[in-house]
C-alpha positions in Angstrom: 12.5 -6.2 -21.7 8.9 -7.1 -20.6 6.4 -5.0 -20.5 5.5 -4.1 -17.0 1.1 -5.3 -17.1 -0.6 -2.3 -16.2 -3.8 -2.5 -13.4 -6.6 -0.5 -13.2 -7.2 1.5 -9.8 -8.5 -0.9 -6.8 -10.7 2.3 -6.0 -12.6 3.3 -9.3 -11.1 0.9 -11.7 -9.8 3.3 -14.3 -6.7 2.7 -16.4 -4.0 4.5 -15.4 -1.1 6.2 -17.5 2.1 4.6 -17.7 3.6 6.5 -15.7 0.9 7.7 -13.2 1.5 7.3 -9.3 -2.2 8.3 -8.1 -5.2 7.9 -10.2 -6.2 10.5 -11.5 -9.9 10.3 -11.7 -10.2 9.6 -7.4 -6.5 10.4 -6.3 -6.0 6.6 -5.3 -2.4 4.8 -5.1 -1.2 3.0 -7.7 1.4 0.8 -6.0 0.5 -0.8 -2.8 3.8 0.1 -0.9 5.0 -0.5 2.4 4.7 3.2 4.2 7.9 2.7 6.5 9.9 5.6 5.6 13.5 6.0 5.7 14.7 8.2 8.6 17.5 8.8 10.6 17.8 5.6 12.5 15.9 3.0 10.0 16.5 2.5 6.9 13.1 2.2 5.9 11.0 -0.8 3.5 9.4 0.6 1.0 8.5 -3.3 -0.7 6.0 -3.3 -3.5 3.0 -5.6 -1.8 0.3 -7.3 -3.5 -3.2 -5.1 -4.1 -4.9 -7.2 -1.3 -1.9 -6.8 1.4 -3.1 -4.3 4.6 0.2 -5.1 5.8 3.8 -5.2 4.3 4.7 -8.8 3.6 8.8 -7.8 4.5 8.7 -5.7 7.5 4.6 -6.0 8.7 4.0 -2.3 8.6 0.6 -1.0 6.8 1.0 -0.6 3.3 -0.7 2.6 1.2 -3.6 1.3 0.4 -4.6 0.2 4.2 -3.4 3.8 4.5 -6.0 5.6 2.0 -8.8 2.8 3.5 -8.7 0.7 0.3 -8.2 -2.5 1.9 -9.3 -3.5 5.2 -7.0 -5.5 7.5 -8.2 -9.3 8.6 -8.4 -8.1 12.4 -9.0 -4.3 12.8 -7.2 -4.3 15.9 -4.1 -5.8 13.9 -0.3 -4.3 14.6 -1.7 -2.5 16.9 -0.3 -2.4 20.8 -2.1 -4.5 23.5 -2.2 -3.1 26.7 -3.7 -4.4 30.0 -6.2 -2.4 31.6 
C-alpha cells in the first residue's frame, strides 16, 4: 500500500502527525471536507475536496476550510440565496 503524502497546514504550514485531524500548533483542519452532514432526511457528502476548494466539488456546499476562513470563495456572495428587494 502507498503511503498516503502528508501536507503541511494551509494556515501555519506545520507538519502534522499522521494521524492528526486539526493542527495542532493553530487548531486548523487538516482535510478540506465537504461540511453537509448526515441527518435525518439527507444522507449527507462528506467528499474529501482539494486545499483550494471553498465549495464541495460533489454536492456545492462549503467545505471546512471556507468554514474556518482559510480559503475565500471566488464571489463572496456565492451559494448564497438571491432575493428581490
Amino acid at each position: 500500500m502507498a503511503d498516503k503524502e502528508i501536507q503541511p497546514c494551509v494556515r501555519c504550514a506545520k507538519l502534522p502527525g499522521e494521524k492528526d485531524a486539526y493542527c495542532t500548533d493553530c487548531g486548523a483542519p487538516l482535510v478540506n471536507r465537504c461540511i453537509d452532514e448526515p441527518g435525518i432526511l439527507k444522507k449527507g457528502c462528506g467528499c474529501v475536496n482539494p486545499p483550494t476548494a471553498a465549495y464541495c466539488h460533489k454536492c456545492g456546499e462549503p467545505t471546512t476550510f471556507n468554514f474556518h476562513g482559510l480559503v475565500t470563495p471566488a464571489y463572496q456572495n456565492a451559494n448564497k440565496p438571491f432575493f428581490f428587494s
